[in-house]
VEXDREN-412341 format. One record per residue (C-alpha): chain; x negated, y, z; residue number from 1. Coordinates in Angstrom, 3 decimals. Last residue first. Example, Ala and Ser with C-alpha at 12.3 -4.5 7.8 and 13.67 -1.06 7.14 Angstrom:
<balums>
<balum><chain>A</chain><X>-13.670</X><Y>-1.060</Y><Z>7.140</Z><resi>2</resi></balum>
<balum><chain>A</chain><X>-12.300</X><Y>-4.500</Y><Z>7.800</Z><resi>1</resi></balum>
</balums>
This chain:
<balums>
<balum><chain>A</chain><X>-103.352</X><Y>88.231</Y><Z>120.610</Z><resi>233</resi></balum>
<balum><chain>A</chain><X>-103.574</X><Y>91.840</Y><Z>121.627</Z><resi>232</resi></balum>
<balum><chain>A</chain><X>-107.743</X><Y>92.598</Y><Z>121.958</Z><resi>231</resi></balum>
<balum><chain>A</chain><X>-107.618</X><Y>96.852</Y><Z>122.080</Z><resi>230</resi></balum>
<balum><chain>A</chain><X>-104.946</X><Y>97.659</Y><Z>124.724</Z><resi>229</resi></balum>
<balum><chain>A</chain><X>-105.470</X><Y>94.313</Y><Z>126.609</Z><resi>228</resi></balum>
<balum><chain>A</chain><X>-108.863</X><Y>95.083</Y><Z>127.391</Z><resi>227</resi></balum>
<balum><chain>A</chain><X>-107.819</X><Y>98.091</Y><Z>129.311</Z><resi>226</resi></balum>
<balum><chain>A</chain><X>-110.865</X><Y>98.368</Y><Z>131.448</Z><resi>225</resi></balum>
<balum><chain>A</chain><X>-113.014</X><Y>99.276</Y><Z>128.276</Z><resi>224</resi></balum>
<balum><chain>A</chain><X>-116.547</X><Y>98.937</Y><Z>126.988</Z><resi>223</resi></balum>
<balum><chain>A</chain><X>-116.573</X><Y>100.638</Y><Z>123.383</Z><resi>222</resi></balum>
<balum><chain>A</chain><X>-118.128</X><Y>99.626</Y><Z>120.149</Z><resi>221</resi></balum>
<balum><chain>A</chain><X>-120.060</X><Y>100.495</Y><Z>117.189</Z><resi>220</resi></balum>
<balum><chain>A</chain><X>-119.381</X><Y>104.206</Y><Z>117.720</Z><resi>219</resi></balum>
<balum><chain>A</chain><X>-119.636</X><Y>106.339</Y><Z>114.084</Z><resi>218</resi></balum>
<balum><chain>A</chain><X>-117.876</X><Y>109.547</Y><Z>114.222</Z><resi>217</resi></balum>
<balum><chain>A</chain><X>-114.608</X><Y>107.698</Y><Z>113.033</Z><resi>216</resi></balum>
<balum><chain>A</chain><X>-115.284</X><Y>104.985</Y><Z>116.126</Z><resi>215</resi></balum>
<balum><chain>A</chain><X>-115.116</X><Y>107.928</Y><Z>118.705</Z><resi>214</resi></balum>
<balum><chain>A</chain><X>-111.760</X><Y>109.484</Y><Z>117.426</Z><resi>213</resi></balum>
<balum><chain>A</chain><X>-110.200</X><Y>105.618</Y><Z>117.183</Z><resi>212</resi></balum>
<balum><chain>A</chain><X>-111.553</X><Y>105.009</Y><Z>120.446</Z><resi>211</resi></balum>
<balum><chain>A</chain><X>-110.308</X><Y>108.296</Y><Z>122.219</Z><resi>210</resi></balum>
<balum><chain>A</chain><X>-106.416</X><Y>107.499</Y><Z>120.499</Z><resi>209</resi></balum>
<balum><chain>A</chain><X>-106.480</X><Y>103.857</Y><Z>121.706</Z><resi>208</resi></balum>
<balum><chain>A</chain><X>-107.904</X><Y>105.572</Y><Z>125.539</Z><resi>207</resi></balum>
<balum><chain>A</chain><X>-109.221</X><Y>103.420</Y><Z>128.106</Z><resi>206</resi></balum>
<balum><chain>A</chain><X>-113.024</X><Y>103.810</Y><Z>126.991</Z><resi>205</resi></balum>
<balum><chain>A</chain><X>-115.771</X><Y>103.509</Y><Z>129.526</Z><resi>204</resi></balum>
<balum><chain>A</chain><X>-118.545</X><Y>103.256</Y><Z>128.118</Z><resi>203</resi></balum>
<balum><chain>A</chain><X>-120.326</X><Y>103.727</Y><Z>124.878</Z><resi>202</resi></balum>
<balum><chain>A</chain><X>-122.187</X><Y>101.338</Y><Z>122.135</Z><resi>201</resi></balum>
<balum><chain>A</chain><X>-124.007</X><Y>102.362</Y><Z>119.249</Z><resi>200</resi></balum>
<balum><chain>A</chain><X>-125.468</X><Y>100.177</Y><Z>117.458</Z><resi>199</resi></balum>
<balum><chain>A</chain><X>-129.353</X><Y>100.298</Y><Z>116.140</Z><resi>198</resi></balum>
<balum><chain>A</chain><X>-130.874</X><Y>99.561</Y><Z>112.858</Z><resi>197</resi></balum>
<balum><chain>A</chain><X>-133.122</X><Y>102.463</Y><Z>112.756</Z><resi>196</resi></balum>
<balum><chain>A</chain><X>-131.012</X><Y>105.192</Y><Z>110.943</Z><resi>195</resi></balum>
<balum><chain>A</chain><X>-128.256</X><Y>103.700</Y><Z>112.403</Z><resi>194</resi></balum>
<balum><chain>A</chain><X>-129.237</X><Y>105.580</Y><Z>115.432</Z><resi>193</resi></balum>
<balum><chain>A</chain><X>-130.200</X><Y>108.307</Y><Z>114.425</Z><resi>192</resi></balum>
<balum><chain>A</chain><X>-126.876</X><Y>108.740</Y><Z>112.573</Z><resi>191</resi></balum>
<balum><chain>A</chain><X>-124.844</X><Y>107.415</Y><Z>115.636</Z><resi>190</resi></balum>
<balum><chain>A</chain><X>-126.703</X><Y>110.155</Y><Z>118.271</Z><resi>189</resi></balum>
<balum><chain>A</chain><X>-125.861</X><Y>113.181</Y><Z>115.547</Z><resi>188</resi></balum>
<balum><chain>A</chain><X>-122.215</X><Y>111.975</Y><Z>115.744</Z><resi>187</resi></balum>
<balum><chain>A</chain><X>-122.651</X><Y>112.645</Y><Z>119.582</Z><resi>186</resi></balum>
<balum><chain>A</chain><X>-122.500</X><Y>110.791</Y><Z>122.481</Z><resi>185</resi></balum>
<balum><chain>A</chain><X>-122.745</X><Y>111.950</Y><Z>125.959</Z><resi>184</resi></balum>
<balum><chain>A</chain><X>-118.864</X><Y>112.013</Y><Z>126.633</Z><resi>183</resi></balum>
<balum><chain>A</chain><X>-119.087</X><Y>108.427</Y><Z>125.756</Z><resi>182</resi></balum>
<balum><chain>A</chain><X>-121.551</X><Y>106.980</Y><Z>128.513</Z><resi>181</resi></balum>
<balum><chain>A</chain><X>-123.877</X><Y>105.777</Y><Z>126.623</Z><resi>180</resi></balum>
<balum><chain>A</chain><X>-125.363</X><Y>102.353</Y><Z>125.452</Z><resi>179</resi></balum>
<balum><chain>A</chain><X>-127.835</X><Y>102.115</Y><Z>122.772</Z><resi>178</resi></balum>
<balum><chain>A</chain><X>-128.579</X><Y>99.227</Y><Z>120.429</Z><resi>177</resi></balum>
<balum><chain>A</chain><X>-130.939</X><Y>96.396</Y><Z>119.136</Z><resi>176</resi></balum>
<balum><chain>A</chain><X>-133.666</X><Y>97.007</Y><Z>121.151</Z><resi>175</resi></balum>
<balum><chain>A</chain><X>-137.059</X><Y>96.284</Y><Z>120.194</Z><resi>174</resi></balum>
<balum><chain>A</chain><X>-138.143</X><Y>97.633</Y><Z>123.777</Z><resi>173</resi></balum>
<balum><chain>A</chain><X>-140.292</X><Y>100.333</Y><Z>122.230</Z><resi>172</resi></balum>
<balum><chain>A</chain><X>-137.360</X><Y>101.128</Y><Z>119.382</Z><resi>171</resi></balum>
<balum><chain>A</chain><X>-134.942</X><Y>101.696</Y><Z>122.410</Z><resi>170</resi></balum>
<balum><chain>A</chain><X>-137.329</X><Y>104.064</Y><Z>123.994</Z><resi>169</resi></balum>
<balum><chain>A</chain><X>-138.229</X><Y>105.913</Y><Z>121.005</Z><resi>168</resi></balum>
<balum><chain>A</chain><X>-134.475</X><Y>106.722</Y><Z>119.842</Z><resi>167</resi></balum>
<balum><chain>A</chain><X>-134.144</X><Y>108.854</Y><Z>123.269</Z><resi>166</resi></balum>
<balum><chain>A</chain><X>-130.740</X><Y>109.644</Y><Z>124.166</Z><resi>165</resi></balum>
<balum><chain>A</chain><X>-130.856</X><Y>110.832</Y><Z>128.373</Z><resi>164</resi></balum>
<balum><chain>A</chain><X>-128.095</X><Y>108.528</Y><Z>130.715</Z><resi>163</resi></balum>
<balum><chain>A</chain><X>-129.324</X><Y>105.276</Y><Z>128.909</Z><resi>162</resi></balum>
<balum><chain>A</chain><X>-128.620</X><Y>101.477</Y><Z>129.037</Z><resi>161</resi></balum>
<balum><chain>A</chain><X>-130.669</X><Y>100.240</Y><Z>126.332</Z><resi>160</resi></balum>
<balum><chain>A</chain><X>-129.377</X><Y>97.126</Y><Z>124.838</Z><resi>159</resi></balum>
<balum><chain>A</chain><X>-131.927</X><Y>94.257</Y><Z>124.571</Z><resi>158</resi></balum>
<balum><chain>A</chain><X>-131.566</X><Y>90.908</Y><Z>122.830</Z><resi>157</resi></balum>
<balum><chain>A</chain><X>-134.034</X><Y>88.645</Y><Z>123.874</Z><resi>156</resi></balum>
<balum><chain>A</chain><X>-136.152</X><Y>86.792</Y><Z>121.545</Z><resi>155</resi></balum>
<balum><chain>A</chain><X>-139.728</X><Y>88.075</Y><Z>122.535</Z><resi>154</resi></balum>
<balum><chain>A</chain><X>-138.764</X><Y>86.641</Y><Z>126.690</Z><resi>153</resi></balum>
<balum><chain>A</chain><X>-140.751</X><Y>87.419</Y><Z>129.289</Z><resi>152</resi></balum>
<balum><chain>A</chain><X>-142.829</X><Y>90.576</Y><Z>127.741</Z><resi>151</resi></balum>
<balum><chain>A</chain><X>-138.903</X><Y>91.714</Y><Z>126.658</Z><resi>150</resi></balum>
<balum><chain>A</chain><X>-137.736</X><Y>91.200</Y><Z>130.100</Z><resi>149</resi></balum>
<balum><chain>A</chain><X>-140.327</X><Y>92.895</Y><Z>131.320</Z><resi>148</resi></balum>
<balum><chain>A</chain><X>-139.959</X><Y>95.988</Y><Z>129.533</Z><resi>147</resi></balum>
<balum><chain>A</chain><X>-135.926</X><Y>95.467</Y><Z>129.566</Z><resi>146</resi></balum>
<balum><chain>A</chain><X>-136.623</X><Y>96.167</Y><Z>133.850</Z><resi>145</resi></balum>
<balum><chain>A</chain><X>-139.102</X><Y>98.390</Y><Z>133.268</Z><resi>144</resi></balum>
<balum><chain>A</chain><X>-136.281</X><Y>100.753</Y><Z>131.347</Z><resi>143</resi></balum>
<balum><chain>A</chain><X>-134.250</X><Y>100.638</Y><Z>134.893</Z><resi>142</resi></balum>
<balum><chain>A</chain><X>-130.314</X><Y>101.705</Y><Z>133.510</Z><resi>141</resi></balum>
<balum><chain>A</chain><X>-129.987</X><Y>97.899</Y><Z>132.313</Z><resi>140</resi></balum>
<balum><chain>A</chain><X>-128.763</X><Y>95.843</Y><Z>129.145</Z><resi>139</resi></balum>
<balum><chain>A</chain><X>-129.225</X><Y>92.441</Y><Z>128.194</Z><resi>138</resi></balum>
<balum><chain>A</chain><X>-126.944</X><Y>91.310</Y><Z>125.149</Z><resi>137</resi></balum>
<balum><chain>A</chain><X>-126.350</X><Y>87.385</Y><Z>125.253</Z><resi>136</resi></balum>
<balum><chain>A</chain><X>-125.030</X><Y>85.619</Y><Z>122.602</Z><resi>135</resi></balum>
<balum><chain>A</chain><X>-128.421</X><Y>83.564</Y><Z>122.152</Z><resi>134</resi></balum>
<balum><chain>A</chain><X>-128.457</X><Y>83.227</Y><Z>125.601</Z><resi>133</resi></balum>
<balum><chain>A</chain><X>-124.784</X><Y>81.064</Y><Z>125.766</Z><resi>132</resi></balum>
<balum><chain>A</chain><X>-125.791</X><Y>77.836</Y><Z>124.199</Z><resi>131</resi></balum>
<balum><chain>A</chain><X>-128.136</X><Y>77.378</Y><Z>126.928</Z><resi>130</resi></balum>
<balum><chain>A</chain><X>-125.579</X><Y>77.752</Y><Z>129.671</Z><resi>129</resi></balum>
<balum><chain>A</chain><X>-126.416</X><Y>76.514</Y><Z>133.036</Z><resi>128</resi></balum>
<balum><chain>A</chain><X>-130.328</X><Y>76.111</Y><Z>132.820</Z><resi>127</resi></balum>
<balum><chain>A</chain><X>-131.429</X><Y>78.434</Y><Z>130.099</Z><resi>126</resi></balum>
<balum><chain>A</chain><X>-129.239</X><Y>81.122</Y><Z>131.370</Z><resi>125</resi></balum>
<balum><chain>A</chain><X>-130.500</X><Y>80.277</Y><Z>135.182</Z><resi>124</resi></balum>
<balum><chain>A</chain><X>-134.119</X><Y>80.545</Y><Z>133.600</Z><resi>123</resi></balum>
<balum><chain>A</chain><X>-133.467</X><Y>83.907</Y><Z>132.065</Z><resi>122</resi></balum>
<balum><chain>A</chain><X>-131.633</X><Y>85.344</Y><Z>134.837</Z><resi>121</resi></balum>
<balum><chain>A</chain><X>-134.530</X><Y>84.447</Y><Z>137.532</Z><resi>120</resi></balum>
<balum><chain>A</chain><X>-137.025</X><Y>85.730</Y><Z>135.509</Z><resi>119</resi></balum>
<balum><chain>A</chain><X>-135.580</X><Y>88.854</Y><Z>134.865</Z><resi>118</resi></balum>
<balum><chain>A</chain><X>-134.872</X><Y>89.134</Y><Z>138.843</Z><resi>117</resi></balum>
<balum><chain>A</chain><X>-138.194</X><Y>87.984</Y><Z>139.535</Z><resi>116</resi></balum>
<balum><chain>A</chain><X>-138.427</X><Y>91.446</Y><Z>141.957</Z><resi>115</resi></balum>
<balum><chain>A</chain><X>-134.968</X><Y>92.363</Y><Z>142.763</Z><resi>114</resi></balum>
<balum><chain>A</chain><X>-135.130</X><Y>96.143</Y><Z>143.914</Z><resi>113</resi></balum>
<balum><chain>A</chain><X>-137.848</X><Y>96.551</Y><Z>140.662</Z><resi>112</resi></balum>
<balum><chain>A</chain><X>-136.591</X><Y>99.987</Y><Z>140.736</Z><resi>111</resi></balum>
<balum><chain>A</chain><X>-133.439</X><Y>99.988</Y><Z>139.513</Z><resi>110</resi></balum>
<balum><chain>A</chain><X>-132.558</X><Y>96.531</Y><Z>139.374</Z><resi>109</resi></balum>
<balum><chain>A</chain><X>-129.025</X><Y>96.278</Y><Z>138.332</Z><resi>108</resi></balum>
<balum><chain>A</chain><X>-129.092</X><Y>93.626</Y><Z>135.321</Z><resi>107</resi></balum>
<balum><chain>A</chain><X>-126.117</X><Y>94.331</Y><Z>132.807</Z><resi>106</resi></balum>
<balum><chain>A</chain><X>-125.295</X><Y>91.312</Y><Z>131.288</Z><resi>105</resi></balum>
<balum><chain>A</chain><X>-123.381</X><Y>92.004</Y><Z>127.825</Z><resi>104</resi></balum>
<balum><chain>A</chain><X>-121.834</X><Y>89.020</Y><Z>126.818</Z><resi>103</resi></balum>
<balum><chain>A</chain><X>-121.446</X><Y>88.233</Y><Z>123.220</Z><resi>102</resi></balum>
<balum><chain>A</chain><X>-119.263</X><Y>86.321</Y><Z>120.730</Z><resi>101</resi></balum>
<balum><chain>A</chain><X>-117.261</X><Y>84.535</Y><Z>123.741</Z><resi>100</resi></balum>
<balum><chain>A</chain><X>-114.781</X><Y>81.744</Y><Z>122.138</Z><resi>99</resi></balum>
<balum><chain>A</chain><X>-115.026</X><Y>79.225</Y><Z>125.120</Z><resi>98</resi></balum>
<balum><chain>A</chain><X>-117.745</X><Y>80.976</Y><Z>126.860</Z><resi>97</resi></balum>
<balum><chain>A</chain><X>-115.697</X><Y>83.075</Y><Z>129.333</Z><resi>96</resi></balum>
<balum><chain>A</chain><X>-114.498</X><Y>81.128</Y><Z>132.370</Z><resi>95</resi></balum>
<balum><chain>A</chain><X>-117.804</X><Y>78.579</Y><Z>132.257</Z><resi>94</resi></balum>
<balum><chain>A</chain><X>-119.718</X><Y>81.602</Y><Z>132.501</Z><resi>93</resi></balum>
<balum><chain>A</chain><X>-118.052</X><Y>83.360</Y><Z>135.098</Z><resi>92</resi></balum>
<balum><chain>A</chain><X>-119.396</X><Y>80.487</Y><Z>138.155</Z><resi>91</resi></balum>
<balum><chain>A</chain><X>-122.851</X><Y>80.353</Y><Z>136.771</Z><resi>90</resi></balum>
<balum><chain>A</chain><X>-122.793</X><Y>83.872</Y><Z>137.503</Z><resi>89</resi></balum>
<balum><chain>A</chain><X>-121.838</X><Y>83.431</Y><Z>141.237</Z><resi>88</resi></balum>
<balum><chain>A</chain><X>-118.453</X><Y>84.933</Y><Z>142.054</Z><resi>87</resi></balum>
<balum><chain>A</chain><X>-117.958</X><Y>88.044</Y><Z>144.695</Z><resi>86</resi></balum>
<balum><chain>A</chain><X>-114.985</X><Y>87.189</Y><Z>146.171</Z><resi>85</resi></balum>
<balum><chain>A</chain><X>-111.049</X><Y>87.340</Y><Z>145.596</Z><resi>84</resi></balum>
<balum><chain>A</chain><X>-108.132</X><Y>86.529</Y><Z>148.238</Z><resi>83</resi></balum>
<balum><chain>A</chain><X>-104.700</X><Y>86.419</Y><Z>146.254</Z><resi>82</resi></balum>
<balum><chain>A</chain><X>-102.329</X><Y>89.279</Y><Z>147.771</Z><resi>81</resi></balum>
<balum><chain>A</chain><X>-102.017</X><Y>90.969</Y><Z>144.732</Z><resi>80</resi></balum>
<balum><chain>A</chain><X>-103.147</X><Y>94.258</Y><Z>142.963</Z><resi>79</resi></balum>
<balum><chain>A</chain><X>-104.848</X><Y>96.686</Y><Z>145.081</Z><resi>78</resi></balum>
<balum><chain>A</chain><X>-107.426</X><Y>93.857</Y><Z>145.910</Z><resi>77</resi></balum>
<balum><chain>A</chain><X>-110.186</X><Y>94.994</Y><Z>148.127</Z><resi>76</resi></balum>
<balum><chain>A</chain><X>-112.535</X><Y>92.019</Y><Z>148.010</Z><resi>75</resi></balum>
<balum><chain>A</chain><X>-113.382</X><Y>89.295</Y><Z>150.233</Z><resi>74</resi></balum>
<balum><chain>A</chain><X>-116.389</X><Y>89.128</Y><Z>152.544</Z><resi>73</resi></balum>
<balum><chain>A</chain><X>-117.341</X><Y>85.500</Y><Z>154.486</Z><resi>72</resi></balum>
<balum><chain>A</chain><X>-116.892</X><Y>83.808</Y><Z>150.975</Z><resi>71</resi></balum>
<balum><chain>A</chain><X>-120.524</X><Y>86.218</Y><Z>150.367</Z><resi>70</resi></balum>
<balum><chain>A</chain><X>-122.390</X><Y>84.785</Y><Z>152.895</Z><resi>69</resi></balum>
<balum><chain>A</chain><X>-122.657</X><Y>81.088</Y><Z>150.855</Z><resi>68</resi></balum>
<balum><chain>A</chain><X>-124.268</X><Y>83.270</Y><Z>148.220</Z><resi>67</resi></balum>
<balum><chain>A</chain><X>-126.955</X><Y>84.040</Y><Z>150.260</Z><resi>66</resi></balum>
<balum><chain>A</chain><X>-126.964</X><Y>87.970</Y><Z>151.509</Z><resi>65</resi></balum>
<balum><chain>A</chain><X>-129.342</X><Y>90.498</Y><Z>151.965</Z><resi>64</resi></balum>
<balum><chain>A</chain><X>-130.249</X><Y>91.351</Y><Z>148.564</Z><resi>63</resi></balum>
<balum><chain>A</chain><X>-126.344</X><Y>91.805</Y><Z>148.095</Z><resi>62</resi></balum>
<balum><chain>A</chain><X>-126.709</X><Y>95.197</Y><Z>150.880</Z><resi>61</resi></balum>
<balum><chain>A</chain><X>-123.884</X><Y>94.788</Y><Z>153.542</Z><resi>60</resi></balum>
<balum><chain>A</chain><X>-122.456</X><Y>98.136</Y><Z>154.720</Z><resi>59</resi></balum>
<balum><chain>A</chain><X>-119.160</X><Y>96.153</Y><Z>154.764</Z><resi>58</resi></balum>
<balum><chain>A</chain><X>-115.644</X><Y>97.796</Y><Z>153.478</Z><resi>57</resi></balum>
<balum><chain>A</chain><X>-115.659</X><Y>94.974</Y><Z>150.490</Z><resi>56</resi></balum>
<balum><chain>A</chain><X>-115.826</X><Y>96.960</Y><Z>147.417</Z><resi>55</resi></balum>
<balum><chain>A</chain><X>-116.834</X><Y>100.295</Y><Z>148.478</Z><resi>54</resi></balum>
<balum><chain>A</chain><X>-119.493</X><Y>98.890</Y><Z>151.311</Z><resi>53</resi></balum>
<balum><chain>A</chain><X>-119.936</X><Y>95.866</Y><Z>149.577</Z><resi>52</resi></balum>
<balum><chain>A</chain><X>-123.849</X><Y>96.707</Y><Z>148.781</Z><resi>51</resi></balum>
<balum><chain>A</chain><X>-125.701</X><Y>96.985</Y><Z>145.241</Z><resi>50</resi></balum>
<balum><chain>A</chain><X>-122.739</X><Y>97.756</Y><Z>143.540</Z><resi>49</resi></balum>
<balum><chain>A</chain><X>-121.375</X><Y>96.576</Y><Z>140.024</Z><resi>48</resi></balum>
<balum><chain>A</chain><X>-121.076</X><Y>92.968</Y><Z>141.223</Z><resi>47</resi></balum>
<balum><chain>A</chain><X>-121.519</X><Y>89.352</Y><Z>139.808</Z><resi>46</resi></balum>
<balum><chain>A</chain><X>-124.212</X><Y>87.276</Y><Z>141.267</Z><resi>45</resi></balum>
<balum><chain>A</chain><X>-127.386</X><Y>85.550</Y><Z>140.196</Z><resi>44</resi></balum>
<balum><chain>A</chain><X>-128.944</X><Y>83.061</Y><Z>143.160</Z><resi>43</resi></balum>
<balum><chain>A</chain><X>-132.421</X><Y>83.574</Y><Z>144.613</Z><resi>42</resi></balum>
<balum><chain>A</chain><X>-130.961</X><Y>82.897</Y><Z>148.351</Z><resi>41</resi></balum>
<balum><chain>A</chain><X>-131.692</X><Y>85.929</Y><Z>149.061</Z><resi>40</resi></balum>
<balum><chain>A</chain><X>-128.850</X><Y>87.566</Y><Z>146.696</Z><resi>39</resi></balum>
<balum><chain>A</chain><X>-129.457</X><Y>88.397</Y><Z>143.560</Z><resi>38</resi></balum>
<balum><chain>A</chain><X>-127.541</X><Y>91.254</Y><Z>141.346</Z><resi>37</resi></balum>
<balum><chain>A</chain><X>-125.407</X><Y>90.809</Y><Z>138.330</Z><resi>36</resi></balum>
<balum><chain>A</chain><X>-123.315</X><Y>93.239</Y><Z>136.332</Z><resi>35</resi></balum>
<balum><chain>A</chain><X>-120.607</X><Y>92.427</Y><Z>133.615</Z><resi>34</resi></balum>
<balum><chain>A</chain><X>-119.444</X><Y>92.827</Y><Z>130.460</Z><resi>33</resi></balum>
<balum><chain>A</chain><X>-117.183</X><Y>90.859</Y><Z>127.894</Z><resi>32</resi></balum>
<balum><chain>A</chain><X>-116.707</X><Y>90.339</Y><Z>124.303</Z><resi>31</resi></balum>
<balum><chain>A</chain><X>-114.199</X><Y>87.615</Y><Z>122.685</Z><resi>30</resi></balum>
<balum><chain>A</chain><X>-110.927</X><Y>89.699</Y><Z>124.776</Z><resi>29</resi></balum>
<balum><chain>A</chain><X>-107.942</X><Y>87.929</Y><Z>123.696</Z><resi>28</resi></balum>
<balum><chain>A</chain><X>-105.486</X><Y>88.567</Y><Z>126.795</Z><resi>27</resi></balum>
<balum><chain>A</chain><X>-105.879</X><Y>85.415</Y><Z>128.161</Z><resi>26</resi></balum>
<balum><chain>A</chain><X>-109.861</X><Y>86.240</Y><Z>127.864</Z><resi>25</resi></balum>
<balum><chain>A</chain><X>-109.431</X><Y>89.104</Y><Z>129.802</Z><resi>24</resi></balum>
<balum><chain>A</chain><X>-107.180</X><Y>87.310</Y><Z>132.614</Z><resi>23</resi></balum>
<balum><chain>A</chain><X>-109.515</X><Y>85.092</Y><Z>133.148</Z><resi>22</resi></balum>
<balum><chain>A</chain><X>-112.976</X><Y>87.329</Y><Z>133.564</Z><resi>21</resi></balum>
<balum><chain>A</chain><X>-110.791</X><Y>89.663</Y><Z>135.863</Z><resi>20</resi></balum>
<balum><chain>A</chain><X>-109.377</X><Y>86.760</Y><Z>138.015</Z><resi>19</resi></balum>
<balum><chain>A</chain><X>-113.322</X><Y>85.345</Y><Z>138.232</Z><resi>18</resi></balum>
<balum><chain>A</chain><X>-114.289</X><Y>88.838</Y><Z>139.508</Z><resi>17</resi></balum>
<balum><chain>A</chain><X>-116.314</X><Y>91.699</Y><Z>137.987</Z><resi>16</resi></balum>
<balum><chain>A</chain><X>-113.498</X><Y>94.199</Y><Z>138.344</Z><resi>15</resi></balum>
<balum><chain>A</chain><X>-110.497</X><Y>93.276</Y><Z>140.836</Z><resi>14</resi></balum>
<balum><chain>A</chain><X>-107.822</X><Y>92.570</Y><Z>138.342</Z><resi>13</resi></balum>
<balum><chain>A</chain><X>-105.410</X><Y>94.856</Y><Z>135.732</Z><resi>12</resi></balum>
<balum><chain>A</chain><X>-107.786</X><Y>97.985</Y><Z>135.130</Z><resi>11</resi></balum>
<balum><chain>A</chain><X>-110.952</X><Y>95.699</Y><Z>135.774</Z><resi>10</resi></balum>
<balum><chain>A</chain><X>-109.513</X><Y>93.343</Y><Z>132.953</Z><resi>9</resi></balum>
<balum><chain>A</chain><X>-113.160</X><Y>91.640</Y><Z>132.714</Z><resi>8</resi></balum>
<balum><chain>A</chain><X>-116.462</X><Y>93.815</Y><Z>134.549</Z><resi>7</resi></balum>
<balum><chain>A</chain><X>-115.705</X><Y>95.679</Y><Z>131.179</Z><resi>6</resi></balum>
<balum><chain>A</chain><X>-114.156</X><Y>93.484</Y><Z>128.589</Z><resi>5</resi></balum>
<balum><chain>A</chain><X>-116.293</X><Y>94.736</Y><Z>125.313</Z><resi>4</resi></balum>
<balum><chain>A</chain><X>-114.044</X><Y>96.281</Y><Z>122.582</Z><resi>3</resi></balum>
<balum><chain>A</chain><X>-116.492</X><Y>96.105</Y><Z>119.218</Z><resi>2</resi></balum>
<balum><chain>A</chain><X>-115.395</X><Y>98.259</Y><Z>116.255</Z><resi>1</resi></balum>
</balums>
């Protein structure tokens, strides 16, 4: 069973931040997931939403924003009093590669709202952290997102981030598994799945006795925001 760090310890630190990233790997996680968006200044950032409105109290869209704009919003932080941002990618990376076995990079870009943005991620992973693409797992809601990626890039590893099972999509894309939101899945959903050489992966899990349940009817892996439940070192 694979425990992915969702958006880091996002149950302990503000989710998707360099805090988060830190304290999951302290805490043993090897597999992490996050989001990125791009600002207008064409660089990759780290965020589940596409504006700060919940996460920052500003009605300010990412797409809108350089990455220099960003400092001017910090985070809510329930936790502490220590200012947090939105981080650049190339700023988690170093934070997480030490002893990462694969990051799942969720690209939000339903839509085609970030045109290039496949591009853009590909050539920034090749750039910063070449070592790091092979262990990379690209997932996204936006199937013509992974279509493009795929047509970019015959090597990348695909995860099909889906809200509606359908085996055909993720064999299309050459996908090598299926993410769903775990009150979707179904034992059914694993056997078709391994069937065809795919995992099974399903978010969000915070729950020992809910993982153990969901890995005995055949889960690969959970995403959780209690990384520290699951990775003990």
């Amino acid at each position: 069973m694979i425990y992915f760090a969702h958006r880091g310890a996002s149950a302990q630190m503000v989710q998707n931040t360099l805090p988060a990233f830190a304290l999951a790997r302290e805490e043993g996680a090897t597999y992490y997931e996050l989001d990125v968006h791009l600002t207008k200044d064409g660089f990759l950032v780290v965020h589940h939403d596409y504006t700060l409105a919940n996460t920052a109290g500003a009605d300010a869209p990412l797409a809108d924003l350089t990455l220099a704009d960003l400092k001017k919003y910090p985070l809510k932080n329930p936790f502490n009093d220590a200012p947090v941002f939105v981080p650049a990618l190339k700023d988690v990376l170093p934070v997480i590669e030490e002893e990462m076995q694969l990051l799942n990079i969720e690209l939000k870009n339903d839509g085609n709202r970030y045109p290039g943005l496949e591009a853009h991620t590909l050539r920034m992973m090749n750039w910063y952290s070449p070592e790091v693409l092979p262990k990379t797992l690209f997932s996204s809601f936006d199937y013509d997102t992974l279509a493009r990626l795929r047509t970019l890039n015959k090597n990348a590893r695909i995860g099909l981030l889906t809200r509606s099972f359908d085996v055909s999509q993720a064999l299309s894309l050459g996908a090598e598994s299926v993410h769903l939101n775990y009150t979707r899945f179904t034992p059914e959903i694993a056997h078709v799945c391994h069937e065809n050489g795919l995992k099974v992966y399903l978010y969000t899990v915070n729950d020992t006795a809910l993982a153990r349940k969901l890995e005995a009817e055949g889960a690969d892996g959970i995403f959780t925001d209690r990384i520290d439940l699951f990775c003990k070192k």
